[in-house]
Structures are given as C-alpha cells and as structure tokens.
N, CA, C and O of each residue as an XYZ file, in Angstrom:
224
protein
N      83.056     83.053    319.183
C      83.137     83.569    317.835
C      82.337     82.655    316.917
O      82.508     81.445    317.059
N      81.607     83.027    316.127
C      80.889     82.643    314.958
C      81.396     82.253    313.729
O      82.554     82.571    313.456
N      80.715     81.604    312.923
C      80.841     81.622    311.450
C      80.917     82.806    310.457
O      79.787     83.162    310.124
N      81.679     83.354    310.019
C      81.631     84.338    309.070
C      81.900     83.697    307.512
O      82.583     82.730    307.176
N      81.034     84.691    306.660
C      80.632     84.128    305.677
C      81.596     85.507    304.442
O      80.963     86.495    304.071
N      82.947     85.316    304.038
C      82.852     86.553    303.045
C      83.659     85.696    301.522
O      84.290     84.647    301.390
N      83.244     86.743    300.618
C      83.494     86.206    299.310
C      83.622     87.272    298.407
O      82.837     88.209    298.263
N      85.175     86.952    297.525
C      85.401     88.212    296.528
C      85.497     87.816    295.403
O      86.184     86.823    295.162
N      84.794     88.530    294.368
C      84.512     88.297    292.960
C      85.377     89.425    292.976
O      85.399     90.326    293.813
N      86.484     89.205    291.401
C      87.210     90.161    290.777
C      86.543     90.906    289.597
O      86.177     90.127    288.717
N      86.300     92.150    289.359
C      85.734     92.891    288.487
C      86.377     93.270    287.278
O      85.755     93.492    286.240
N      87.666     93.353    287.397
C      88.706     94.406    286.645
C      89.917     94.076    287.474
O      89.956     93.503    288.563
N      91.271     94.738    286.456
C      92.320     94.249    286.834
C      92.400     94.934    288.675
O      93.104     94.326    289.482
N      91.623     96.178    289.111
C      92.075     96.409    290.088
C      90.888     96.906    291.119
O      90.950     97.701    292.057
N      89.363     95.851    290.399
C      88.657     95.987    291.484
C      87.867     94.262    291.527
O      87.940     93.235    290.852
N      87.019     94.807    292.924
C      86.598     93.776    293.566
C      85.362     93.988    293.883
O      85.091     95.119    294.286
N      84.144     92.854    293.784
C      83.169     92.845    294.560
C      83.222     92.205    295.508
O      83.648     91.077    295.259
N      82.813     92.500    297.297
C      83.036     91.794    298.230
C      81.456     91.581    298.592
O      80.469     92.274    298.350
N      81.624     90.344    299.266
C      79.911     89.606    299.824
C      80.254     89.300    300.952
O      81.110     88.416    300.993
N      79.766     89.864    302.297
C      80.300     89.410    303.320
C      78.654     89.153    303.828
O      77.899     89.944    303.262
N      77.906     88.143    304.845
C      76.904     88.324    305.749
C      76.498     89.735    305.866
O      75.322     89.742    305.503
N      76.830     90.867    306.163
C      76.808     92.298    306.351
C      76.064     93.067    305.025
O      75.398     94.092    304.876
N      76.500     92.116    304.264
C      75.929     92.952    302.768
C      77.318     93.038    301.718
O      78.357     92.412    301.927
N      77.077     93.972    300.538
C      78.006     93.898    299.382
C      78.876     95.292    300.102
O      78.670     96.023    301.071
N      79.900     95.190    299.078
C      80.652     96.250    298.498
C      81.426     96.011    297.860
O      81.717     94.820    297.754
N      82.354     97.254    296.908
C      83.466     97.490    295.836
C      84.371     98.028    296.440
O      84.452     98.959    297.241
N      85.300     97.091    295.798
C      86.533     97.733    296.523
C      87.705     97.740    295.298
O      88.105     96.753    294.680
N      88.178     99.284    295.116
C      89.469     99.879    293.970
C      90.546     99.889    294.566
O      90.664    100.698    295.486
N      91.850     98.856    294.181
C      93.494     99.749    294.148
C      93.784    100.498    292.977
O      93.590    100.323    291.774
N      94.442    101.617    293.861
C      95.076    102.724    293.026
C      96.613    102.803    293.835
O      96.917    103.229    294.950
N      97.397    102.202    292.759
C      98.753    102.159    293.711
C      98.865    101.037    295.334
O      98.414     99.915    295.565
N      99.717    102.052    296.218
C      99.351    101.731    297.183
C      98.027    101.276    298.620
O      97.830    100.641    299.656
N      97.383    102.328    297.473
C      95.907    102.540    298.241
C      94.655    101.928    297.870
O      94.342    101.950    296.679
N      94.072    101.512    298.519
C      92.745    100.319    298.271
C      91.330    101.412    299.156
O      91.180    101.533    300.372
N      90.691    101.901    298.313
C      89.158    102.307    298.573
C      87.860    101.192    298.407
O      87.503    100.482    297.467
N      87.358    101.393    299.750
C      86.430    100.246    299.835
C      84.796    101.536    299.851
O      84.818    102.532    300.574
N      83.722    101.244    299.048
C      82.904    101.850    298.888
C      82.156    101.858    300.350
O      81.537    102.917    300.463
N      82.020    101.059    301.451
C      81.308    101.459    302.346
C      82.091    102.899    302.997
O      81.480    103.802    303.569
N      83.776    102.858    302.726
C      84.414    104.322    303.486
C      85.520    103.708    303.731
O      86.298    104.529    304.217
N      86.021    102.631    303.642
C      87.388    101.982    304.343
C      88.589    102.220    303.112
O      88.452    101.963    301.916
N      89.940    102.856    303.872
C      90.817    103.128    303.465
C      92.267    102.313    303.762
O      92.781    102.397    304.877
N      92.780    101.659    302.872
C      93.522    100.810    303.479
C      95.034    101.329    302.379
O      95.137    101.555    301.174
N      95.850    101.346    303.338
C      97.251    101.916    302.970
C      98.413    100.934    303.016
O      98.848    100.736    304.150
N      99.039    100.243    301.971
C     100.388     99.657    302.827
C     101.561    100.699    302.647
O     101.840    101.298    301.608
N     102.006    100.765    303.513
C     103.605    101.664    304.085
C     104.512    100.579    303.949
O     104.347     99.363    304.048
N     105.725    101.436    303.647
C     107.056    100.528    303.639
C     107.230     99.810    305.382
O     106.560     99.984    306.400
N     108.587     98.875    305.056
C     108.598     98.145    306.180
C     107.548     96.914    306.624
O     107.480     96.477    307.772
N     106.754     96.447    305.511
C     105.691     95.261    305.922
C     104.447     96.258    306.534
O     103.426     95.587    306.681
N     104.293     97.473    306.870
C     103.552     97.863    307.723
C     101.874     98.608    306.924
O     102.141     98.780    305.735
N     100.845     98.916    307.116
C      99.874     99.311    306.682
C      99.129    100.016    307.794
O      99.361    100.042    309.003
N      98.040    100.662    306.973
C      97.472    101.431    307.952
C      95.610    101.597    306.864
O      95.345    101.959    305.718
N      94.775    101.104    308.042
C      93.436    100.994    308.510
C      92.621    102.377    308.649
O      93.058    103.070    309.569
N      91.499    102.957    307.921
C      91.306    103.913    308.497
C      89.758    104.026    307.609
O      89.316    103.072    306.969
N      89.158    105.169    307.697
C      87.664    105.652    307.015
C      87.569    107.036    306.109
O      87.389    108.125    306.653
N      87.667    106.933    305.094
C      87.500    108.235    304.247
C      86.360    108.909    305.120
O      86.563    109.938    305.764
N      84.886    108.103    305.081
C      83.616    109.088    305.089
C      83.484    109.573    306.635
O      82.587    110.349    306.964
C-alpha cells in the first residue's frame, strides 16, 4: 500500500471541497445523506450503520 494524499476544505455550513491525488470534488449533506459530485452516495442508517453506493 502507498501513500495517499487527501484534503478537505469546508465551503459552507454543509459542503466540502475534497483534493485527493485522483483529482477534486464537492461534496453536500442534506440531512442524513451526503452527495459527492463524482456520483457517490453515502447514507447513515440507524444502529451505527451506513450505506455506500453511486447515484450516476
């Protein structure tokens, strides 16, 4: 495993710019739910639990 390089600048109370090696993106919470502009959908569920997934 390698060095990974990521870094988040806060935009607004409920977004983010992310800088990872890979390139940029924005990422919005709305509630429970966090939209990441490359397509990533991230959910937390009750019980500690969340769920991983891709809008596009």
């Amino acid at each position: 495993m390698g060095i990974l390089f990521r870094q988040k600048k806060k935009l607004g109370k409920n977004s983010w710019l992310n800088i990872s090696g890979s390139g940029a993106s924005a990422s919005t919470r709305v509630g429970p739910v966090t939209l990441n502009s490359r397509g990533g959908v991230y959910v937390n569920l009750p019980g500690g639990l969340h769920y991983r997934g891709r809008w596009k």
